[in-house]
PyMOL Python script that loads the backbone (N, CA, C, O; Angstrom):
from pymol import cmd

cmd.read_pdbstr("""\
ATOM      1  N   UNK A   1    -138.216 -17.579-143.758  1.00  0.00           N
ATOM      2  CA  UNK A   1    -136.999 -18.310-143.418  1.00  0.00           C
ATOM      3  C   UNK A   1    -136.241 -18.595-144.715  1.00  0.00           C
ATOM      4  O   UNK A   1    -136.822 -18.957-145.738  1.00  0.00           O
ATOM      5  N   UNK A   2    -134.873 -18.410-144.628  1.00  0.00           N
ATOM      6  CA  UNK A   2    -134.269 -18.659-145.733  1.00  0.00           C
ATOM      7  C   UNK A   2    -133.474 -19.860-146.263  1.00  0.00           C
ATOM      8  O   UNK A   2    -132.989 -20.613-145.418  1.00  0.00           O
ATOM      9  N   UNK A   3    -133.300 -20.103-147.449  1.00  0.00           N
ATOM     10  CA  UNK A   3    -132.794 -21.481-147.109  1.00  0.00           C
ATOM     11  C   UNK A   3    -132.986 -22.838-146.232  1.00  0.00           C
ATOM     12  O   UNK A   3    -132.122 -23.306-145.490  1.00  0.00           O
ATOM     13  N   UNK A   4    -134.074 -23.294-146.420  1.00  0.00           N
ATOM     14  CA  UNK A   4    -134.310 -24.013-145.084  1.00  0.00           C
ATOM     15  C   UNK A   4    -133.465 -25.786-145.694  1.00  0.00           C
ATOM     16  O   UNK A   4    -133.288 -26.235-146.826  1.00  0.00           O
ATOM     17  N   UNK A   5    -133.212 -26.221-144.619  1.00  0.00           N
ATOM     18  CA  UNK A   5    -132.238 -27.108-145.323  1.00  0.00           C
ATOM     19  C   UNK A   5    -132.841 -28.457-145.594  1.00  0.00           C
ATOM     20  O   UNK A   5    -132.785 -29.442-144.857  1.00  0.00           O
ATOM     21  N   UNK A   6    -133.476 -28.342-146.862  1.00  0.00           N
ATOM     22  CA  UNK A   6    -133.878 -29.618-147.148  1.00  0.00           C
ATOM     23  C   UNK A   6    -133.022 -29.822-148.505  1.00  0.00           C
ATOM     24  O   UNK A   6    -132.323 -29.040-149.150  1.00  0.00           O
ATOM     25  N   UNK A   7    -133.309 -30.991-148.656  1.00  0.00           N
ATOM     26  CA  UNK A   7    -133.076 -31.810-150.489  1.00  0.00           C
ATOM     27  C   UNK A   7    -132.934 -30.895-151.591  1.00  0.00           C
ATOM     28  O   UNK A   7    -131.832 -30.769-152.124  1.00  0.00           O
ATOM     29  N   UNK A   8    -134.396 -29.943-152.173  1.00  0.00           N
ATOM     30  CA  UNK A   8    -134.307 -29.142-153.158  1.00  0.00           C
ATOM     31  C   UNK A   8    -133.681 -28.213-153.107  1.00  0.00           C
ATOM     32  O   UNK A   8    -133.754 -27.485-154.096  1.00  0.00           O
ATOM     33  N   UNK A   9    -132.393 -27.588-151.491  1.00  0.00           N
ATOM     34  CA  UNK A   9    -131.892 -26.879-151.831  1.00  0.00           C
ATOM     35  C   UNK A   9    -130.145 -27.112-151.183  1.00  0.00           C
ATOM     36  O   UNK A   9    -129.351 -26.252-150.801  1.00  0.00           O
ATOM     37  N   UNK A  10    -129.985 -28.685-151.265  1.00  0.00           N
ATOM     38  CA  UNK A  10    -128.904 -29.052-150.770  1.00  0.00           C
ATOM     39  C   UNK A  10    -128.042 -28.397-151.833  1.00  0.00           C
ATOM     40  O   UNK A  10    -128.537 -27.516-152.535  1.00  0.00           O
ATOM     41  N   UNK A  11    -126.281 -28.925-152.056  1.00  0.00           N
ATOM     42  CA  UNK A  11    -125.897 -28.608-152.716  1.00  0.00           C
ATOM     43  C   UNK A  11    -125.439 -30.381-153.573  1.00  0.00           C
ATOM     44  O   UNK A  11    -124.829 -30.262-154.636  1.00  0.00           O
ATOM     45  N   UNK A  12    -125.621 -31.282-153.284  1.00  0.00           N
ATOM     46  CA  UNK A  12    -126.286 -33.077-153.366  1.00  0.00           C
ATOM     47  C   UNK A  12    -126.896 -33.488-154.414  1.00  0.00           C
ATOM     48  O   UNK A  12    -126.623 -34.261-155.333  1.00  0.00           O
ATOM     49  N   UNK A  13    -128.154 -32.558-153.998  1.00  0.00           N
ATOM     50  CA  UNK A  13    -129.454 -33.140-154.804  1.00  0.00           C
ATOM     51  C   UNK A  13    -129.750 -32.551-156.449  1.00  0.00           C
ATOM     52  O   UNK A  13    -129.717 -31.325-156.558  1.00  0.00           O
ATOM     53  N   UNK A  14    -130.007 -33.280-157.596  1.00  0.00           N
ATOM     54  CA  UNK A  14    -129.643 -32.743-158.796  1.00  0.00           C
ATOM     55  C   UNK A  14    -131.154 -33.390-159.084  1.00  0.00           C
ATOM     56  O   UNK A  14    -131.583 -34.497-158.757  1.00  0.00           O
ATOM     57  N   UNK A  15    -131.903 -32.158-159.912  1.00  0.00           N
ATOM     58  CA  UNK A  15    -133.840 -32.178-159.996  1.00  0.00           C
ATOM     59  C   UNK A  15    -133.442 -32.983-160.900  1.00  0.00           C
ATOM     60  O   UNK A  15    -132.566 -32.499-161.616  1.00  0.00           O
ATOM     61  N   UNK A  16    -133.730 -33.961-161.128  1.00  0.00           N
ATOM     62  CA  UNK A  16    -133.972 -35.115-162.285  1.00  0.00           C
ATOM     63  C   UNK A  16    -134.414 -35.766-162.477  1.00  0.00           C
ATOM     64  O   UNK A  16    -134.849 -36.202-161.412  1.00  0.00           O
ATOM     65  N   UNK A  17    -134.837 -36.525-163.497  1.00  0.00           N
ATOM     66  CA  UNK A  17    -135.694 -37.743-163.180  1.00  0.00           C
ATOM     67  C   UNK A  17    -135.805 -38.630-162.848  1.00  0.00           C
ATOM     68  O   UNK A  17    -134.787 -39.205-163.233  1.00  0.00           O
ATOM     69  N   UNK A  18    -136.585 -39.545-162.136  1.00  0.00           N
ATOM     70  CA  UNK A  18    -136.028 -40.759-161.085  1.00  0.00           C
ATOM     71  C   UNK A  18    -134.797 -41.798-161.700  1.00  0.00           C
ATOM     72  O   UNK A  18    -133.941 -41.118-162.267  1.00  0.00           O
ATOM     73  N   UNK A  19    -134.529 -43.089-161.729  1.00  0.00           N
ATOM     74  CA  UNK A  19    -133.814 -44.138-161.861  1.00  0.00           C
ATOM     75  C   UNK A  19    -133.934 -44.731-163.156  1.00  0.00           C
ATOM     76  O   UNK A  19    -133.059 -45.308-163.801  1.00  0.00           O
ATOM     77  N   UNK A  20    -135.611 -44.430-163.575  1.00  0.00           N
ATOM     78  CA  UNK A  20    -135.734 -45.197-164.595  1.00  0.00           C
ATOM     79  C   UNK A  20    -136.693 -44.283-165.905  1.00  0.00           C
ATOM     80  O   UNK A  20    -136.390 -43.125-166.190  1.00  0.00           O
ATOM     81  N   UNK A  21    -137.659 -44.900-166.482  1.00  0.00           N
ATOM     82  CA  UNK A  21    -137.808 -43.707-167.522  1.00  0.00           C
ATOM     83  C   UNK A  21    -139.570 -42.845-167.348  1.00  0.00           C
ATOM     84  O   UNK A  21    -140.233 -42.290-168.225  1.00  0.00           O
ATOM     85  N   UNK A  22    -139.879 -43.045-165.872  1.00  0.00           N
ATOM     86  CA  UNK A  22    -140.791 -42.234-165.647  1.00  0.00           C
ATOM     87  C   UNK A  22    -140.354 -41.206-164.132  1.00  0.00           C
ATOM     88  O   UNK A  22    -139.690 -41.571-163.162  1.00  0.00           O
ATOM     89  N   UNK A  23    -140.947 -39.961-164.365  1.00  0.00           N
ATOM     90  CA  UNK A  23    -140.391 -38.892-163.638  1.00  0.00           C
ATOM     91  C   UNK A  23    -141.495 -39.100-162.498  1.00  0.00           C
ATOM     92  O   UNK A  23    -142.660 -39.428-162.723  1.00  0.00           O
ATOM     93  N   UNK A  24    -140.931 -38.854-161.218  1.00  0.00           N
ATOM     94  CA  UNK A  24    -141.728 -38.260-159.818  1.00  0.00           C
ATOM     95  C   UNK A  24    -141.685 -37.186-159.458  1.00  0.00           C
ATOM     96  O   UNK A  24    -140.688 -36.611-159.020  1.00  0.00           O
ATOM     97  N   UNK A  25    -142.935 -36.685-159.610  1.00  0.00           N
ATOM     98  CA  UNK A  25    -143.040 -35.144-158.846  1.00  0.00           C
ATOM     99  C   UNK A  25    -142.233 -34.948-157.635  1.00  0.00           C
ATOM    100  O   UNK A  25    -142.184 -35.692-156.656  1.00  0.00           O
ATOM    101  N   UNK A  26    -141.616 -33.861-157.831  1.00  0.00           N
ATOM    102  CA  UNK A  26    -141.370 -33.305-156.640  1.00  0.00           C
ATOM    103  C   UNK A  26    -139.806 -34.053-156.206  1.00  0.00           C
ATOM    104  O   UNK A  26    -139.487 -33.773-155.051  1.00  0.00           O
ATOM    105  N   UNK A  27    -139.224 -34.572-156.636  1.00  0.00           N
ATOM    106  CA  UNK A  27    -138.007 -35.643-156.549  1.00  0.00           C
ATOM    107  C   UNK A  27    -137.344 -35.690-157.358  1.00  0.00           C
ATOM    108  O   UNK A  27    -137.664 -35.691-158.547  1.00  0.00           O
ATOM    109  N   UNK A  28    -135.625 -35.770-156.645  1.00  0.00           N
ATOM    110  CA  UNK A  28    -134.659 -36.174-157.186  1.00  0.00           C
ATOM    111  C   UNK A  28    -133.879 -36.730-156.593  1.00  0.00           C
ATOM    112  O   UNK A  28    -134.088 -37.296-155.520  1.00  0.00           O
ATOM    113  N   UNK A  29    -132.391 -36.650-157.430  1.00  0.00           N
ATOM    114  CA  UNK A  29    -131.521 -38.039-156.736  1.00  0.00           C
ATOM    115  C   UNK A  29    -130.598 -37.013-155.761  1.00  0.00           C
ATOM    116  O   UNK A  29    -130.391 -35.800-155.799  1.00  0.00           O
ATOM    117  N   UNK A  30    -130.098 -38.213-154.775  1.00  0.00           N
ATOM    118  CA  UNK A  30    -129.359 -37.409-153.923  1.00  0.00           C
ATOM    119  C   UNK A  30    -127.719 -38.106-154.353  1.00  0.00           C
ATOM    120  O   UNK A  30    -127.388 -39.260-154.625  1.00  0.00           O
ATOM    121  N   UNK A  31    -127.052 -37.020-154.278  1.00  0.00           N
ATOM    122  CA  UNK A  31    -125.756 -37.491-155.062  1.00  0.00           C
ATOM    123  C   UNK A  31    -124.441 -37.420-154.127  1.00  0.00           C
ATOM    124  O   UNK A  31    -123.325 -37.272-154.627  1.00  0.00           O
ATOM    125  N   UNK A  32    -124.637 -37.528-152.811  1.00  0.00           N
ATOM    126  CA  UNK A  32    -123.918 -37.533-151.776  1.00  0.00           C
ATOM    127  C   UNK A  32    -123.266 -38.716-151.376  1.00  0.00           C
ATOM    128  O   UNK A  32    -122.137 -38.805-150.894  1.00  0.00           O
ATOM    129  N   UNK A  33    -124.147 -39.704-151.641  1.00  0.00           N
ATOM    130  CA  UNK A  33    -123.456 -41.432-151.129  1.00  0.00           C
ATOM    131  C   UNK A  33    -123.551 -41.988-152.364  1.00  0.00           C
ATOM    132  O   UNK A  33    -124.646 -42.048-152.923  1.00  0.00           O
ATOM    133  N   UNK A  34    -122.248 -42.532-153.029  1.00  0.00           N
ATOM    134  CA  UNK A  34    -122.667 -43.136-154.168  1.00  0.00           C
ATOM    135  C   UNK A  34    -124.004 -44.223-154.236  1.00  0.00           C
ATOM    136  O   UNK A  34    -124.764 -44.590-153.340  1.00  0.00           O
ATOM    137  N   UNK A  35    -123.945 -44.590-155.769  1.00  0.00           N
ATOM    138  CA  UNK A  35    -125.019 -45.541-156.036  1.00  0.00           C
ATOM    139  C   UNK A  35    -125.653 -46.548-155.036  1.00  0.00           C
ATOM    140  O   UNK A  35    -124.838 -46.738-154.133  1.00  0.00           O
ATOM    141  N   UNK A  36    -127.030 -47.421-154.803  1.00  0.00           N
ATOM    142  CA  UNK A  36    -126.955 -48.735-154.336  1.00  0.00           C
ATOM    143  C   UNK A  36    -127.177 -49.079-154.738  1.00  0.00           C
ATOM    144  O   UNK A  36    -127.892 -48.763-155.689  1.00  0.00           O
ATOM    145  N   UNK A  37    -126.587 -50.641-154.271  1.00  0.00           N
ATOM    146  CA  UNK A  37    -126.265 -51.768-155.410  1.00  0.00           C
ATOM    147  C   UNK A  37    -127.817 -52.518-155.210  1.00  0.00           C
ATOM    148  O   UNK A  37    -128.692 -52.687-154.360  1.00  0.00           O
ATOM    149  N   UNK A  38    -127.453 -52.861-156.757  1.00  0.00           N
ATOM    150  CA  UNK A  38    -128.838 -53.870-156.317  1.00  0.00           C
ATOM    151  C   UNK A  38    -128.892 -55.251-156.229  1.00  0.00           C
ATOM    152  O   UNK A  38    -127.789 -55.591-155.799  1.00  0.00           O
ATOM    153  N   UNK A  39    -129.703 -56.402-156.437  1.00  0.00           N
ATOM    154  CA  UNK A  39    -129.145 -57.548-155.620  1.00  0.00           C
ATOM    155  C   UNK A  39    -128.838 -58.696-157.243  1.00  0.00           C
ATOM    156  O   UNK A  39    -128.840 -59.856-157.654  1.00  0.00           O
ATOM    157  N   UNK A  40    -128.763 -58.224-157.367  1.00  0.00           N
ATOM    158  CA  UNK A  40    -128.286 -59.226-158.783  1.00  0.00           C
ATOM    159  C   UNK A  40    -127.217 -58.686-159.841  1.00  0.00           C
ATOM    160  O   UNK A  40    -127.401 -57.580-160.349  1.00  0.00           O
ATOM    161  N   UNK A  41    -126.213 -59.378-160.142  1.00  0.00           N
ATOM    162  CA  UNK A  41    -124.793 -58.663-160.381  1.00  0.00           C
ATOM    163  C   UNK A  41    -124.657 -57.889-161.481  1.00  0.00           C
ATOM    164  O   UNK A  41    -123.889 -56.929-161.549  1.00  0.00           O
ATOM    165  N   UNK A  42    -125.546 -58.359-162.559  1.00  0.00           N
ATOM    166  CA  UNK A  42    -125.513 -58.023-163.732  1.00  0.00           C
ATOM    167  C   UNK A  42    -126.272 -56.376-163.818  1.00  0.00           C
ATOM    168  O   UNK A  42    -126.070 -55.730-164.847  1.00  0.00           O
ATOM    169  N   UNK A  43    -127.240 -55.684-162.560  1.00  0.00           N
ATOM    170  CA  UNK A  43    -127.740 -55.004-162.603  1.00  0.00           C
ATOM    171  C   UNK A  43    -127.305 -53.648-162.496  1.00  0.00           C
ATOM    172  O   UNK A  43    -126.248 -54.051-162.010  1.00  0.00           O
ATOM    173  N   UNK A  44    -127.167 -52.524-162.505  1.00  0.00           N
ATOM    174  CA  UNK A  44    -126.697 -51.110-162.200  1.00  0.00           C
ATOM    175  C   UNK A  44    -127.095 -50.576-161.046  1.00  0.00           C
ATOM    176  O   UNK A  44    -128.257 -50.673-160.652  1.00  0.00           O
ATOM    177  N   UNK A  45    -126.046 -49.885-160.319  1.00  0.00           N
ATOM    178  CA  UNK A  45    -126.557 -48.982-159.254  1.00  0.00           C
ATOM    179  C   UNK A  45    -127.271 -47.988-159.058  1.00  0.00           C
ATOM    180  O   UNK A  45    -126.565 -47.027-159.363  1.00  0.00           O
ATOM    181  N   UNK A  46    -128.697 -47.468-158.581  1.00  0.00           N
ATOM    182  CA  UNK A  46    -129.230 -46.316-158.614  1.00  0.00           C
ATOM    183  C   UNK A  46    -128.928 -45.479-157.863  1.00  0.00           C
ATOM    184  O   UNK A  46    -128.801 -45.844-156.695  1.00  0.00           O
ATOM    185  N   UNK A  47    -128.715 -44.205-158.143  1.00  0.00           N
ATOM    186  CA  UNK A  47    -128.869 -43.287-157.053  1.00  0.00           C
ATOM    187  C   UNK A  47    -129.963 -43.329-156.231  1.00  0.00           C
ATOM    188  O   UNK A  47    -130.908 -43.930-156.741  1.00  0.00           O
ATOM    189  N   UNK A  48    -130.192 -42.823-154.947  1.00  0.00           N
ATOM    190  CA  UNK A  48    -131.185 -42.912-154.023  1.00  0.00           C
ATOM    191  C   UNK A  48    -131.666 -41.631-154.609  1.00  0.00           C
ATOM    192  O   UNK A  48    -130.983 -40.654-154.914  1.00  0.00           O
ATOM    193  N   UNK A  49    -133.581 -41.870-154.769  1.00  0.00           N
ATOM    194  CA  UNK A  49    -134.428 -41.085-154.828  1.00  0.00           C
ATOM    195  C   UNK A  49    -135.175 -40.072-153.852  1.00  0.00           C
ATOM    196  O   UNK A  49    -136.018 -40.715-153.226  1.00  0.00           O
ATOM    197  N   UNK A  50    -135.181 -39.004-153.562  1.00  0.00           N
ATOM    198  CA  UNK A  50    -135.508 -38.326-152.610  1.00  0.00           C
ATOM    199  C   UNK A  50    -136.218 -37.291-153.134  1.00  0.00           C
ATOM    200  O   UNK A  50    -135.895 -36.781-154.206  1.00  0.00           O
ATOM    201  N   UNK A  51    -137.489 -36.796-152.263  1.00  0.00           N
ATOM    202  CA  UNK A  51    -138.247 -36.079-152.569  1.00  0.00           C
ATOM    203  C   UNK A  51    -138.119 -34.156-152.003  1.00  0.00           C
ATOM    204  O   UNK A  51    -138.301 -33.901-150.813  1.00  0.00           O
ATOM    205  N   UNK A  52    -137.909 -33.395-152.670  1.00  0.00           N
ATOM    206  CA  UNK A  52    -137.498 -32.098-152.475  1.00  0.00           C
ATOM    207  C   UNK A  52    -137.668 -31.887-151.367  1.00  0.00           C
ATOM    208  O   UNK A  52    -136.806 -31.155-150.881  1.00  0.00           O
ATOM    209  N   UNK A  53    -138.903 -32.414-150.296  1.00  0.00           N
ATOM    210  CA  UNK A  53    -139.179 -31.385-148.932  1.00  0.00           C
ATOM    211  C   UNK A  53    -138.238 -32.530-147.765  1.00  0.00           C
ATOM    212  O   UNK A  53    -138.067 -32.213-146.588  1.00  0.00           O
ATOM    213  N   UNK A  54    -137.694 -33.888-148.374  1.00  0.00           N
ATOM    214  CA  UNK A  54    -136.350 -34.295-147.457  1.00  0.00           C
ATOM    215  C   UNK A  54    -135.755 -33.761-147.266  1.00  0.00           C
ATOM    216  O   UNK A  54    -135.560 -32.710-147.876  1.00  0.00           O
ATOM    217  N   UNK A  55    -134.892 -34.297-145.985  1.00  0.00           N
ATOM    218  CA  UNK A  55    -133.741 -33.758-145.404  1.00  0.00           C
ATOM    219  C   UNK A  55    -132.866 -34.954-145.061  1.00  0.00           C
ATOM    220  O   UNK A  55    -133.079 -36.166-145.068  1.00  0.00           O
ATOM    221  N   UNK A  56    -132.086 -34.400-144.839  1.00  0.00           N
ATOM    222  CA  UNK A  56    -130.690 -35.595-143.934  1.00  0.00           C
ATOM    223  C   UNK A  56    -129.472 -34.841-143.190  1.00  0.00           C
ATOM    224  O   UNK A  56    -129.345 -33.617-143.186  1.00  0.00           O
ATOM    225  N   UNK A  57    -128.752 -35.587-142.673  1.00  0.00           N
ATOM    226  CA  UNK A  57    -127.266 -34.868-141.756  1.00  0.00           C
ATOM    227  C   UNK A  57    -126.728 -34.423-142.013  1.00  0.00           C
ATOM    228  O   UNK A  57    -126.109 -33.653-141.278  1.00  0.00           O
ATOM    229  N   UNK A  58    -126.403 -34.611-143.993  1.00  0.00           N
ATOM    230  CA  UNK A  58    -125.454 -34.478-144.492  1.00  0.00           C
ATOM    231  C   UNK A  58    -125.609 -33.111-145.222  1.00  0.00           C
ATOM    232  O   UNK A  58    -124.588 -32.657-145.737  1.00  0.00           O
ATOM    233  N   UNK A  59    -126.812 -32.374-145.330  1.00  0.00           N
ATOM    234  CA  UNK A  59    -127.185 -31.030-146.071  1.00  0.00           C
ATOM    235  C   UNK A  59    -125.719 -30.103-146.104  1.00  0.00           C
ATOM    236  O   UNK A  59    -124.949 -29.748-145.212  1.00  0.00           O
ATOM    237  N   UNK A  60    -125.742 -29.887-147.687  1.00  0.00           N
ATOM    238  CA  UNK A  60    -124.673 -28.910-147.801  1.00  0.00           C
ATOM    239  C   UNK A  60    -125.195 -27.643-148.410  1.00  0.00           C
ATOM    240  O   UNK A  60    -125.664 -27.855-149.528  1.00  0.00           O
ATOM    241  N   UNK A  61    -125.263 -26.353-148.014  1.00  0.00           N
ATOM    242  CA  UNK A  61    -126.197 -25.436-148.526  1.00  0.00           C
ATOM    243  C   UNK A  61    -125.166 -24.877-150.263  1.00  0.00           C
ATOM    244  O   UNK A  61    -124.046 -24.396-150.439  1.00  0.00           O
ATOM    245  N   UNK A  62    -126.195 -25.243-151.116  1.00  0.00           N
ATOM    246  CA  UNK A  62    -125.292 -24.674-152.998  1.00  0.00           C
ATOM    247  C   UNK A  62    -124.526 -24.136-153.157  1.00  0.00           C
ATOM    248  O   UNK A  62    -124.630 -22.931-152.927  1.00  0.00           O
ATOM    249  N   UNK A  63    -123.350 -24.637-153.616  1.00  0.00           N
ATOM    250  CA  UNK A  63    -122.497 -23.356-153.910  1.00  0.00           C
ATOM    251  C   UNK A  63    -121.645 -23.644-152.799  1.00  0.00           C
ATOM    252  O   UNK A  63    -120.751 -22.805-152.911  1.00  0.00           O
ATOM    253  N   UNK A  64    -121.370 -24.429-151.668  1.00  0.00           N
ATOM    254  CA  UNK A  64    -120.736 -24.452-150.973  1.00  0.00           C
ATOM    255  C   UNK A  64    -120.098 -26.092-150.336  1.00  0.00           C
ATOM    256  O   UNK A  64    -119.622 -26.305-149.221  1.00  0.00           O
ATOM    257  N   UNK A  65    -120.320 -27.197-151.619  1.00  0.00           N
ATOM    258  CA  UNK A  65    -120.020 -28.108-151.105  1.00  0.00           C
ATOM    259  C   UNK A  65    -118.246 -28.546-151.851  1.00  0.00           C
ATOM    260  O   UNK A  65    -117.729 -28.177-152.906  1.00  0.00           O
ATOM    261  N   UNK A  66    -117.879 -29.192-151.067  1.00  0.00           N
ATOM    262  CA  UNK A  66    -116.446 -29.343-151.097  1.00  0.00           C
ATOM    263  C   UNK A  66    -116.446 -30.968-151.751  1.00  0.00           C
ATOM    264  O   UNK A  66    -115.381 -31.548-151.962  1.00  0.00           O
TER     265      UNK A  66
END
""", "prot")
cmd.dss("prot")
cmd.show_as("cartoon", "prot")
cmd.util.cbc("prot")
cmd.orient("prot")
């Protein structure tokens, strides 16, 4: 099967390393909905972490997102 539409091959998801300064196998950020906030003001927004064999509604297959 080709392309099957998960995370590691959205056109979204960028392999990187998590939020902070240790890496998770197999995961990256999904870059489709901006940041969330976190609960104290002074803090920064993370991208949401997602693991390559996720999926969601929003899958855009590479190379083809607008």
């Amino acid at each position: 099967m080709a392309d099957k539409p998960v995370c590691s091959s959205c056109a979204f998801f960028e392999d990187h390393h998590a939020n902070d300064d240790h890496e998770i196998p197999d995961a990256g950020l999904c870059r489709f909905n901006p940041p969330v906030t976190q609960p104290v003001a002074d803090a920064v927004g993370l991208w949401p972490v997602v693991k390559e064999s996720d999926w969601c509604g929003h899958f855009a297959k590479e190379g083809l997102a607008a």
